[in-house]
C-alpha positions as CSV (number, residue, x, y, z in Angstrom):
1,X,-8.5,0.1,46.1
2,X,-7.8,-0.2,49.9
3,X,-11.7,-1.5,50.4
4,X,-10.7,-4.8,47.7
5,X,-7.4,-5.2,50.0
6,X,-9.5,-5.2,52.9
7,X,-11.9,-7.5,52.3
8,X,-9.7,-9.6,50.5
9,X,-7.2,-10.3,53.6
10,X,-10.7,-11.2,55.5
11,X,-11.7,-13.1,53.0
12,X,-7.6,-15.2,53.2
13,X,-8.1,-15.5,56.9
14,X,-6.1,-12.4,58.3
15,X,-6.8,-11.4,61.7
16,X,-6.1,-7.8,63.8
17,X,-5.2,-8.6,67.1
18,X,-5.1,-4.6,69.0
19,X,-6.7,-2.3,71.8
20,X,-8.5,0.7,72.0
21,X,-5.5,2.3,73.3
22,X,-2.8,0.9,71.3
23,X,-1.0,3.8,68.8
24,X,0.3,1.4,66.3
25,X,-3.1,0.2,65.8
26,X,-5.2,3.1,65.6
27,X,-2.4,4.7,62.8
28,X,-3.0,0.8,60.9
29,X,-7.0,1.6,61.3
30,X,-6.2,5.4,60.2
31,X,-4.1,3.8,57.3
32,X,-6.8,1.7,56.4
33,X,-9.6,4.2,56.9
34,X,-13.4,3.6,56.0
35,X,-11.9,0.1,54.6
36,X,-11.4,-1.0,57.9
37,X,-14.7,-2.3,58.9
38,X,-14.0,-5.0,56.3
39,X,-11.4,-6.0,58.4
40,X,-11.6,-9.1,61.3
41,X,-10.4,-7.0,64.5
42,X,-9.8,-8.7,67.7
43,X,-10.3,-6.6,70.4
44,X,-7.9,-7.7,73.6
45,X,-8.3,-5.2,76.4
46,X,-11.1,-6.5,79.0
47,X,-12.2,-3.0,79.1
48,X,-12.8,-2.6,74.9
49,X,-15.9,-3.1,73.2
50,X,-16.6,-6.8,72.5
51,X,-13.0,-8.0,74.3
52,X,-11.8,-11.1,73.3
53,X,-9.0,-11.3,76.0
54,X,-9.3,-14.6,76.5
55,X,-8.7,-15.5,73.0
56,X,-5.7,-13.1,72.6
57,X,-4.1,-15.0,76.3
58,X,-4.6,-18.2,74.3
59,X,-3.0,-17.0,71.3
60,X,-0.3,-15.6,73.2
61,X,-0.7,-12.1,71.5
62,X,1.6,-10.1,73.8
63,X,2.5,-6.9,71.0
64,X,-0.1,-5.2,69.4
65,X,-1.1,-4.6,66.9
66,X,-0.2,-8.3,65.7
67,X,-1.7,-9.6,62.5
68,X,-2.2,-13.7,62.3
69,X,-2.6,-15.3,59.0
70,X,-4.5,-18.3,58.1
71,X,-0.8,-20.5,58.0
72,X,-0.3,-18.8,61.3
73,X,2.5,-16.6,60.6
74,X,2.2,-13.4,62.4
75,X,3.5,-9.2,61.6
76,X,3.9,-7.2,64.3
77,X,3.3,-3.4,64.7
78,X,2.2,-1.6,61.9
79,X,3.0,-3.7,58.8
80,X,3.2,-2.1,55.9
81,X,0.3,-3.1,53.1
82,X,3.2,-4.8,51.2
83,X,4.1,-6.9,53.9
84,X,0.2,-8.2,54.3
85,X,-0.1,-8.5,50.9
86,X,2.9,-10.9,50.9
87,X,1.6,-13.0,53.7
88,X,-2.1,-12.9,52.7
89,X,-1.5,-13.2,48.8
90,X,-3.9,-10.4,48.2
91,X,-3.4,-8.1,45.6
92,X,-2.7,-4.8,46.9
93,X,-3.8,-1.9,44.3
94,X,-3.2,1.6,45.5
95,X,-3.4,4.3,43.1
């Protein structure tokens, strides 16, 4: 269930770092579909809704999208599920 997955890697501390206008991240949202609002987004273009540039320039988030994990390791650009899984140590069960 992608919604479990979801929450779970919110619950563990996972971040999305993207932008409105970033292709690898809208085909992760697409991937994740209706699950995705369970997921922590960061917006980082000044011009998105509720921008956080600031806290992407101070992260130094500089490819999108980039997914940070609670012991700060970091994906880049569409990771697969079993990739997050492996970082996040969420269980990911997709039927």
């Amino acid at each position: 269930q992608i919604d479990l997955f979801a929450k779970c890697l919110t619950e563990k501390g996972a971040v999305m770092y993207g932008t409105f206008w970033c292709p690898h991240c809208a085909r992760t949202k697409a991937r994740f579909g209706s699950a995705f609002k369970y997921i922590k987004y960061i917006e980082c273009d000044p011009k998105g809704d509720n921008q956080q540039a600031e806290l992407c320039i101070e992260k130094k988030i500089d490819n999108y999208d980039t997914w940070e994990f609670s012991n700060g390791e970091r994906l880049v650009g569409e990771p697969s599920f079993e990739a997050m899984a492996e970082k996040s140590n969420c269980s990911l069960r997709v039927n």
